[in-house]
matplotlib code that plots the C-alpha trace (Angstrom):
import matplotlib.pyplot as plt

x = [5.7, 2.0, 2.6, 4.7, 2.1, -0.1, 2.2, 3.3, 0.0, -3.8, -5.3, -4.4, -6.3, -6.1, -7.2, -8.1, -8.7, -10.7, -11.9, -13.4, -12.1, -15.3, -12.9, -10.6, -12.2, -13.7, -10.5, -8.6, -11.3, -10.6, -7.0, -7.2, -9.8, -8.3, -4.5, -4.1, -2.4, -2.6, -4.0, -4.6, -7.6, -8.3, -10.2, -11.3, -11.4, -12.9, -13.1, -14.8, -13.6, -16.6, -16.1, -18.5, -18.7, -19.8, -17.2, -19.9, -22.2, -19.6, -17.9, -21.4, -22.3, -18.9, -19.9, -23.2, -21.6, -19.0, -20.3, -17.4, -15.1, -15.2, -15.6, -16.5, -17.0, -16.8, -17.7, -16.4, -18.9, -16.6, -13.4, -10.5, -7.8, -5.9, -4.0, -7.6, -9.5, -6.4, -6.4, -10.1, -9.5, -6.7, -8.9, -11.8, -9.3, -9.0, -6.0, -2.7, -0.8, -2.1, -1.5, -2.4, -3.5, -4.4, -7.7, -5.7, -3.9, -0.5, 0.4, -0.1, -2.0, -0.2, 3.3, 1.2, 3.5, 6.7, 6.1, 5.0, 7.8, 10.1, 7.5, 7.0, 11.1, 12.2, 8.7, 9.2, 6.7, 6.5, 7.8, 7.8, 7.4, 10.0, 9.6, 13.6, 14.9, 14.9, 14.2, 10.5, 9.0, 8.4, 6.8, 8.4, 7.1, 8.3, 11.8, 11.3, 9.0, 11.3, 14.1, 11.7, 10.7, 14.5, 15.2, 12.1, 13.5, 16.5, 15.8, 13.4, 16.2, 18.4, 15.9, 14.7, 18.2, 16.6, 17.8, 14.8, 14.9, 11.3, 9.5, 7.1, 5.5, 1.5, 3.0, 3.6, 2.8, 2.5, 1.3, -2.0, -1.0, 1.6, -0.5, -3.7, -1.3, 0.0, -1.9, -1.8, -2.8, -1.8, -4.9, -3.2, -0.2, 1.5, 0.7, 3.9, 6.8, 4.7, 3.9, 7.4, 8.5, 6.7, 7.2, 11.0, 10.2, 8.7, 11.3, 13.1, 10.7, 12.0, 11.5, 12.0, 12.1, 11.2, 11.5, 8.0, 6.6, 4.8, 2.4, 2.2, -0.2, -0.2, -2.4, -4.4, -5.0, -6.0, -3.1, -3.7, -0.2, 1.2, 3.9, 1.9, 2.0, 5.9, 6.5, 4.0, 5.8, 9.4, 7.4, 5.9, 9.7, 11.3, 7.9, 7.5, 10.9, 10.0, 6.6, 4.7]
y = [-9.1, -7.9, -4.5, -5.8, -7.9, -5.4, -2.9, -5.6, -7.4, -6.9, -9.3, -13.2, -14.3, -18.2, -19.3, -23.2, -24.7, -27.7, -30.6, -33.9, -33.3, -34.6, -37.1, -33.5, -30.3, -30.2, -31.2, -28.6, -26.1, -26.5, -26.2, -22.8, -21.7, -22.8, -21.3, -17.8, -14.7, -12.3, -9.5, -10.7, -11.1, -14.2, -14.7, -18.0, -18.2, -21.5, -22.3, -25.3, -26.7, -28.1, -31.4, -34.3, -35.2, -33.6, -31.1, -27.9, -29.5, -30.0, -26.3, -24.9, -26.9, -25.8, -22.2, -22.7, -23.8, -21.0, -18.0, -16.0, -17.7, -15.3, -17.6, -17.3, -20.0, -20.0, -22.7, -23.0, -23.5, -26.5, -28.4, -26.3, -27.5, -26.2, -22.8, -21.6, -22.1, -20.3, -17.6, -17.2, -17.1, -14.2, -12.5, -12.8, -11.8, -9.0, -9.3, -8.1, -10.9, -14.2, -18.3, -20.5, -23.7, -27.0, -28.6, -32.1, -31.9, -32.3, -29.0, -27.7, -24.1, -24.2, -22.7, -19.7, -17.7, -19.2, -17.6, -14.3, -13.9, -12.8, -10.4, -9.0, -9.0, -7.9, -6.5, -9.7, -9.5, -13.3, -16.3, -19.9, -22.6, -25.4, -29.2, -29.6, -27.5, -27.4, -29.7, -29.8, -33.5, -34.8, -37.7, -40.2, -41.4, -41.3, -41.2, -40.1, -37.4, -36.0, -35.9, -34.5, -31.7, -31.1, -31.2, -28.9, -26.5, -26.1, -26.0, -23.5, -21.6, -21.6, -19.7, -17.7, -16.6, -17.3, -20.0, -21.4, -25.3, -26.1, -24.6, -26.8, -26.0, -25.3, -22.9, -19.8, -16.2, -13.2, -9.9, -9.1, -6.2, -8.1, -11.2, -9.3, -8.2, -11.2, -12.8, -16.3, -18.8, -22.4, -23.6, -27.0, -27.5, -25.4, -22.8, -23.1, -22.7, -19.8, -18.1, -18.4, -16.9, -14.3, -13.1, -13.1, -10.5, -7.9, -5.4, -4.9, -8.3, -9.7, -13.2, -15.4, -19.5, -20.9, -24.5, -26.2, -29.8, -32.2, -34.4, -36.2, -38.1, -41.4, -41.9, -44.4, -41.2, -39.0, -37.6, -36.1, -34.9, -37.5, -37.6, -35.7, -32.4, -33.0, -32.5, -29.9, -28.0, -28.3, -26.7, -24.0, -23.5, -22.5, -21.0, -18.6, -17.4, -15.5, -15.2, -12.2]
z = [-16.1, -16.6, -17.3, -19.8, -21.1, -21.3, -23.3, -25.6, -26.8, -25.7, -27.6, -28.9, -31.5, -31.3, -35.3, -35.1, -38.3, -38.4, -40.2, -38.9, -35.2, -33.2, -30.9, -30.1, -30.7, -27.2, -25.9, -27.2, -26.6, -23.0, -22.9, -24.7, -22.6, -19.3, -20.3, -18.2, -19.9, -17.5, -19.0, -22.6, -23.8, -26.0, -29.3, -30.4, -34.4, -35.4, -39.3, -40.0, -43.6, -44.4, -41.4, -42.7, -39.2, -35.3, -35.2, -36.0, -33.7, -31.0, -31.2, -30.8, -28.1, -26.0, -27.2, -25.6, -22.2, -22.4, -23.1, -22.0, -24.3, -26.8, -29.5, -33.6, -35.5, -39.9, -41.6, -45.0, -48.3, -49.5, -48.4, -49.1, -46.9, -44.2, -46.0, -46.8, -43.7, -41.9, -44.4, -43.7, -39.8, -40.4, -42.1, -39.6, -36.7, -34.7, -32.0, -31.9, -32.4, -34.1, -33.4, -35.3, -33.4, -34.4, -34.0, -32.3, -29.3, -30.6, -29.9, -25.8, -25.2, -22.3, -24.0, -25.5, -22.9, -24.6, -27.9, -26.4, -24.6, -27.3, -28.0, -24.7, -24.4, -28.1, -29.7, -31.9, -35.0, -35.8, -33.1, -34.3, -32.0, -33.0, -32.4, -32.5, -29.8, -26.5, -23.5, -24.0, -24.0, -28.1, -28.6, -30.6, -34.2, -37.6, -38.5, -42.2, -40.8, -38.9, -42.2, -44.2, -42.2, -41.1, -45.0, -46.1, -43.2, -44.6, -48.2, -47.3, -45.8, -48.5, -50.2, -47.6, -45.7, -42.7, -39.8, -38.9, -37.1, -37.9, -41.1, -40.8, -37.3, -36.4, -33.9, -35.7, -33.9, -35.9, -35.5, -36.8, -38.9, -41.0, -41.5, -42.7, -45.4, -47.0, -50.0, -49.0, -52.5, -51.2, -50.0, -48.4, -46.4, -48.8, -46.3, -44.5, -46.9, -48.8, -45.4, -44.2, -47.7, -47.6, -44.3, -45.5, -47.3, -45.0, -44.4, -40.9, -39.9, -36.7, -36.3, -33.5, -32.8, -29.4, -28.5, -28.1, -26.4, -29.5, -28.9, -32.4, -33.5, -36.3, -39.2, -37.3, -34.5, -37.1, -39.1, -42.1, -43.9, -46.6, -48.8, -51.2, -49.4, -48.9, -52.2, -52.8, -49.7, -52.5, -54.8, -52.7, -51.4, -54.6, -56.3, -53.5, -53.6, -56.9, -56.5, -54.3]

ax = plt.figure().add_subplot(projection="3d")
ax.plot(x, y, z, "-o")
ax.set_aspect("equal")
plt.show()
């Protein structure tokens, strides 16, 4: 299995955008730096969106502890949102492969090795990490969540042609070279039915789905995402089927 690795990927950039995660950052810190991809280097890429909070002063703390980490940290001029501090991070990235990672803990760094594995296996260029397969543990929350995102998935398929289970995901990885080449405009959780469009598009693309663990969390724990950006992801869905 290493020398697999190793011909496969040398590099994981891990892109974490964050605002206002004081209570989590260092939490989530930890379990990327503790998980062990035998040789794969990590990179760390940190873009703060402007946090009003600790969060700078906690990341550079942890970077101060762990040198080795290979960390970077951005930090944003304004707020932008979510599509723009991870189109910042892809652009600041140097690894093979990408994943993008949130700043909570909802998803585990721990199942890094299930996404790579169809890369290692089938030279996948992009693997999502889906929240509706599999026998991995999901917390349970929000019924109407979980519609929407099923409905958004396959409304986004219909225009996409692909069979996807989970649009919608954090866990997305995708080689380096493909991402640096897409012109991402949402700036908010549009991010995901325009990325997923438009890596449609890339000729002889393979794309993957793994089943993934979720830790979700409510509005009272932190989460951000509201009705608003469901129907902003409709839009995105249909306007990113015409538009490059």
């Amino acid at each position: 299995m290493s020398s697999l690795f190793k011909m496969a990927i040398n590099k994981l950039s891990i892109l974490i955008p964050a605002y206002n995660e004081e209570k989590t950052i260092e939490l989530i810190l930890d379990k990327v730096r503790l998980v062990n991809l035998e040789n794969v280097q990590k990179e760390v890429v940190v873009v703060n969106d402007c946090s009003t909070d600790a969060t700078v002063e906690r990341i550079n703390a942890y970077s101060s502890k762990h040198p080795d980490m290979n960390l970077k940290l951005f930090s944003q001029p304004f707020n932008q949102g979510k599509g723009a501090a991870i189109n910042r991070a892809i652009q600041e990235c140097s690894g093979d492969y990408l994943i993008i990672q949130d700043a909570d803990l909802e998803y585990d760094p721990n199942e890094y090795e299930l996404l790579l594995k169809p890369v290692i296996i089938a030279d996948a260029d992009v693997v999502y990490g889906s929240r509706f397969v599999g026998h991995h543990p999901h917390r349970i929350l929000f019924f109407w969540h979980s519609i929407g995102n099923k409905f958004l998935t396959r409304l986004s398929n219909m225009m996409t042609n692909l069979n996807l289970t989970d649009m919608e995901t954090c866990y997305k990885l995708i080689r380096v070279s493909i991402a640096k080449n897409i012109e991402i405009k949402e700036n908010r959780f549009g991010i995901e039915p325009e990325i997923t469009a438009k890596l449609a598009r890339v000729k002889g693309i393979k794309i993957y789905e793994v089943g993934i663990s979720y830790y979700g969390r409510t509005y009272e724990e932190g989460k951000k995402i509201g009705w608003k950006d469901g129907f902003r992801a409709i839009y995105c869905i249909f306007k990113y089927k015409f538009v490059k």
